[in-house]
C-alpha positions in Angstrom: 4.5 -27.8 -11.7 7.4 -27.3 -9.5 10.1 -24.9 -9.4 13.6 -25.4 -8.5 14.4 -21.7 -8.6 12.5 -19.7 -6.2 9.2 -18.3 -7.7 6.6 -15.8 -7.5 3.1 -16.1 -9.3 2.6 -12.1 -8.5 6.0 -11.2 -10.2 4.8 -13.6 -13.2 1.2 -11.5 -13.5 2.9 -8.4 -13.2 6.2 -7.9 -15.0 5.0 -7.0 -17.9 2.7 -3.6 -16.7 5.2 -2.8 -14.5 7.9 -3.1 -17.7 5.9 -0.5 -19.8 6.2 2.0 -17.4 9.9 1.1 -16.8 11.2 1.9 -20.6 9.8 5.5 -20.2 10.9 6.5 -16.3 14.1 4.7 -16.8 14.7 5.5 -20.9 17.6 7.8 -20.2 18.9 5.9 -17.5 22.6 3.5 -17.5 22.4 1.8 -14.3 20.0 0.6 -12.2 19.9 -0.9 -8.5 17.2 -3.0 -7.3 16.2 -3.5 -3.5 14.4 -6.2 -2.4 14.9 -8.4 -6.0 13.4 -11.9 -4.4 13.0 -14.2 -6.5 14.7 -12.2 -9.2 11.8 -12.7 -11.3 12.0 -9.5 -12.5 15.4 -8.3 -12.0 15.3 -11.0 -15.1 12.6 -9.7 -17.3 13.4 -6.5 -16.7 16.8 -6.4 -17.8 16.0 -8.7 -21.1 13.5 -6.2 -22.0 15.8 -3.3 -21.0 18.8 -4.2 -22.7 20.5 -0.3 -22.3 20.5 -1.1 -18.5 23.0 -2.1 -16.3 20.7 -3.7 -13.6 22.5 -4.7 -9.9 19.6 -7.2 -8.2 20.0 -6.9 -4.2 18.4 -8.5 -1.1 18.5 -9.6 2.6 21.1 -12.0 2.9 18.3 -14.9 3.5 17.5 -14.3 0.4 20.4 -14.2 -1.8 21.1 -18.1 -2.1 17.8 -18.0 -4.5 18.2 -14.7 -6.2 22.0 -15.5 -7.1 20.8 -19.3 -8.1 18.1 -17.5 -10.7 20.3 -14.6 -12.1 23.0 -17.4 -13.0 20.9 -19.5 -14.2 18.6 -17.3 -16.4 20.1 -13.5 -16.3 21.1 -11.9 -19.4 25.0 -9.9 -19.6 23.6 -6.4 -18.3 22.2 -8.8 -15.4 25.1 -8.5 -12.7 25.2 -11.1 -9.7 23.2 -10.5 -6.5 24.6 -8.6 -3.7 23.7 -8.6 -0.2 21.7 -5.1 1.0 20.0 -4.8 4.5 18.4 -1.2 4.0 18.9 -1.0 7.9 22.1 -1.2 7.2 24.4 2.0 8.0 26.2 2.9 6.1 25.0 1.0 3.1 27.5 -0.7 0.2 28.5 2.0 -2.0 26.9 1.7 -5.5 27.2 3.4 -8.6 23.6 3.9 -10.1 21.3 6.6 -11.6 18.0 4.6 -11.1 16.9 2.4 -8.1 13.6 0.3 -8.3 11.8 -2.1 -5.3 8.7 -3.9 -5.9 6.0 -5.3 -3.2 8.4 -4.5 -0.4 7.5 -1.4 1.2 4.4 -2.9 3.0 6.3 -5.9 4.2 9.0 -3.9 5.5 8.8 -2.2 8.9 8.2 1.8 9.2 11.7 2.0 9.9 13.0 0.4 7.2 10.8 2.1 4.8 12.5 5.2 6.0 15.9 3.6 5.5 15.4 2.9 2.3 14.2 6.3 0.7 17.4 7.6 2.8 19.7 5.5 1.1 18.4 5.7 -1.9 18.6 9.9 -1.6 21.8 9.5 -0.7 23.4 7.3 -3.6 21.4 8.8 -6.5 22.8 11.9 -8.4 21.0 14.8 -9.9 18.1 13.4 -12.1 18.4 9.8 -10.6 15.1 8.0 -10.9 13.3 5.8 -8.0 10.1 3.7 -8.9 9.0 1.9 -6.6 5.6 -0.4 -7.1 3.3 -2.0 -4.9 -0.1 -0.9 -3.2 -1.1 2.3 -1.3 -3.3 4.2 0.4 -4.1 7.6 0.0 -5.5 10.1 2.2 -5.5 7.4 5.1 -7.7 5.5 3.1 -7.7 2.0 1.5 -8.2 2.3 -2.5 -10.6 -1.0 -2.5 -11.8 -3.6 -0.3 -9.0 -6.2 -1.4 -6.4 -3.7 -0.1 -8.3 -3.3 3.3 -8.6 -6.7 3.8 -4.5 -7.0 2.9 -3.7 -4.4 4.8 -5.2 -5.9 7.9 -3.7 -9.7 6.8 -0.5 -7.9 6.7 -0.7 -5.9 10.2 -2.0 -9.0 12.0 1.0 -11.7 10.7 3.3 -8.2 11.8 2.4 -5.1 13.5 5.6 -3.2 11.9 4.0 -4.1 8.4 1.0 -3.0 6.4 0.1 -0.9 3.5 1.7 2.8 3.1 0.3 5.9 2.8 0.8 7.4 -0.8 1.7 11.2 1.4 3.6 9.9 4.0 5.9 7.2 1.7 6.0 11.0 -0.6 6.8 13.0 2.5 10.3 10.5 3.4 11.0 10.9 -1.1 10.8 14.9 -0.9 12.9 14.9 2.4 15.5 12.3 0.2 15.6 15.2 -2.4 13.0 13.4 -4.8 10.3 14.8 -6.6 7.3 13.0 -7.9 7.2 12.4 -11.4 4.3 10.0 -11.9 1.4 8.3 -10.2 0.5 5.4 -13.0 -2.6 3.0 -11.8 -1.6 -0.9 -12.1 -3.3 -3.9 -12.4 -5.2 -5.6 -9.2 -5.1 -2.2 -7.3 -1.5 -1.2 -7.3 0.4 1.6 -8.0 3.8 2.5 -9.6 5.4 5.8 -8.3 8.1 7.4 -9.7 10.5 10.4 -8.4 13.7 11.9 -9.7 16.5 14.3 -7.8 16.3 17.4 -9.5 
């Protein structure tokens, strides 16, 4: 089967655990900025599901051709069109939002960006802003299974910068931000979904 739209078999498998945790951490919630929306898989799903939401889809501007092609092709109206967001950037777009969410991109992303990101996102969200961010960790130093070792070390190899997080030191950037951890739910295939809010 072939896709014309950019596509992700991972995003397919696991929209729809990652969307019940979403309509609690993000029930009292208007509008919602996503970093890193790829494919725009689930900036898609997510918004259809969560129909309250205003939710703004973002990437690297290599990326946008795609994610613009799938949100006007498929988005529903609380769906806006992409827009371009380096998290390197400084100072970064203003944008009006009391939730942000970014899946699978904190272990492709280098250290420094990671750092970027829960900065900006510190910055931009008011009091009781919500951030959930998904994708796998480790914690205590440690990998949670073998699959995630073996990941981790795919990951490092292809890019020195990348590679798996630490669950304390990704917490350690959120506290400094001003965020404090609401939840730590177990996912499917050994992933995680955090979720902080600005007091």
């Amino acid at each position: 089967m072939t896709h014309p739209l950019p596509y992700s078999e991972a995003c397919e498998r696991n929209r729809h655990s990652i969307l019940g945790v979403l309509r609690t951490a993000f029930a009292d919630r208007h509008r919602v900025l996503e970093i890193g929306a790829g494919t725009g898989q689930h900036a898609v799903h997510f918004a259809r599901h969560l129909p309250w939401l205003a939710w703004l889809p973002t990437d690297r501007r290599e990326y946008l051709a795609g994610l613009a092609a799938r949100v006007a092709s498929e988005g529903p109206p609380n769906l806006a069109p992409a827009v371009e967001l380096d998290v390197l950037a400084a100072p970064w777009p203003r944008f009006e939002a009391d939730a942000a969410f970014s899946a699978n991109t904190l272990h492709i992303m280098s250290w420094r960006a990671v750092e970027s990101l829960f900065a900006g996102v510190g910055s931009m969200l008011p009091a009781g802003g919500v951030l959930a961010v998904y994708g796998p960790f480790h914690y205590g130093g440690r990998a949670t299974s073998d699959s995630n070792a073996a990941f981790d070390a795919m990951l490092r190899e292809r890019d020195p910068e990348s590679g798996v997080r630490d669950f304390d030191t990704v917490d350690a950037l959120a506290q400094a931000a001003g965020l404090a951890l609401q939840a730590d739910h177990a996912m499917p295939a050994n992933n995680r979904l955090l979720v902080w809010r600005r007091a």
